[in-house]
C-alpha positions in Angstrom: 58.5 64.7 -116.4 58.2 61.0 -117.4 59.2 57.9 -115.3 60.5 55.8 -117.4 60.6 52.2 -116.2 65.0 52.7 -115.2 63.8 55.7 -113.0 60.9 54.2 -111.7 63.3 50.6 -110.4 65.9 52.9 -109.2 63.5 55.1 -107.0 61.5 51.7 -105.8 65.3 50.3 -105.4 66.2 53.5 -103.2 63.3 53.3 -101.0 63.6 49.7 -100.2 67.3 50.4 -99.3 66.0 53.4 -97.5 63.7 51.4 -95.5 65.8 48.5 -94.7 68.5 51.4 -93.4 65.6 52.5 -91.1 64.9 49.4 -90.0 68.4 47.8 -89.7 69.1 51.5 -87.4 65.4 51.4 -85.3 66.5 47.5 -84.4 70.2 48.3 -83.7 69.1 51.5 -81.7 66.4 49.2 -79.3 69.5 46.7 -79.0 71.6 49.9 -78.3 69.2 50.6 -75.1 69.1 47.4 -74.1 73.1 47.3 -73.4 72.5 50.4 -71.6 69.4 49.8 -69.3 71.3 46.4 -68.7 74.8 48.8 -68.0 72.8 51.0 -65.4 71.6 48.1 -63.6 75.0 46.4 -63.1 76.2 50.2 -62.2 72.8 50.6 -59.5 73.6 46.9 -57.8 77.8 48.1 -57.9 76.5 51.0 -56.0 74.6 49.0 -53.3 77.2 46.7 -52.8 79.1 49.7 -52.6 77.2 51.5 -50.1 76.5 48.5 -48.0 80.4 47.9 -47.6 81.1 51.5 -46.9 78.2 50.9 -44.2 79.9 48.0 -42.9 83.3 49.1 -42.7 81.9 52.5 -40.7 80.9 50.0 -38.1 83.6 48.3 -38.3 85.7 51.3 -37.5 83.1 52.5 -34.9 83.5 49.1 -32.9 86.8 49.4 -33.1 87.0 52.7 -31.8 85.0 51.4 -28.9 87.0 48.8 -28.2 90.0 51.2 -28.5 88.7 53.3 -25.6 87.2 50.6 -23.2 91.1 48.8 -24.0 92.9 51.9 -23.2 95.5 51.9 -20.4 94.4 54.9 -19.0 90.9 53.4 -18.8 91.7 50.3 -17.5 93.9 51.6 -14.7 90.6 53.4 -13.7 88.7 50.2 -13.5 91.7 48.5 -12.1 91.2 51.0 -9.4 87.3 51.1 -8.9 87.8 47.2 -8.2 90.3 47.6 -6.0 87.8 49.6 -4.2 85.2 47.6 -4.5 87.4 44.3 -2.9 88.2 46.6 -0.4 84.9 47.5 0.5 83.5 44.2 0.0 86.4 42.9 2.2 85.5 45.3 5.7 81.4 44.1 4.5 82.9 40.6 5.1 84.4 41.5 8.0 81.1 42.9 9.7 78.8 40.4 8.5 80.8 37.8 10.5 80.9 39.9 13.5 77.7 40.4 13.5 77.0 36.2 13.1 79.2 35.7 15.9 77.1 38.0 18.3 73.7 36.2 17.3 73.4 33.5 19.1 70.2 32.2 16.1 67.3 32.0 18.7 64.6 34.2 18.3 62.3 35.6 21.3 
């Protein structure tokens, strides 16, 4: 088989176009994982925003739960009541603390 100089410039020509294909592909292929490590980045810090607001809003929802109970009218009719008690209580205290003042005459033996 001979290689005449037309085969010979068409080969070289092929090759050269071969190689820039590779390289033009290799380059586009780096710049292809580029756009994707930089696409699960954005998609990893969506997450954590994400997460961190689901977080929050569970508190949220938590406190206001909490506050739904303590608010409740069955619950403050209960404390309504243990104060009333406590007035009471605090009221016949009162009472005995100043009958008791008014039998000490405040001389000591």
């Amino acid at each position: 088989m001979e290689f005449d100089p037309r085969l010979l410039i068409s080969l070289g020509t092929t090759l050269c176009t071969l190689a820039a294909a590779f390289g033009v592909i290799r380059w586009e292929v780096r710049n292809l994982n580029k756009i994707i490590n930089d696409i699960e980045d954005r998609i990893r810090g969506l997450d954590k925003s994400t997460d961190r607001q689901e977080v929050q809003l569970s508190n949220h929802a938590q406190s206001l739960n909490t506050y739904g109970e303590m608010l409740s009218p069955k619950e403050r009719e209960n404390r309504a009541m243990v104060m009333a008690d406590v007035q009471a209580r605090l009221s016949v205290i009162e009472s005995e603390v100043s009958g008791l003042r008014h039998i000490h005459n405040g001389k000591h033996p």
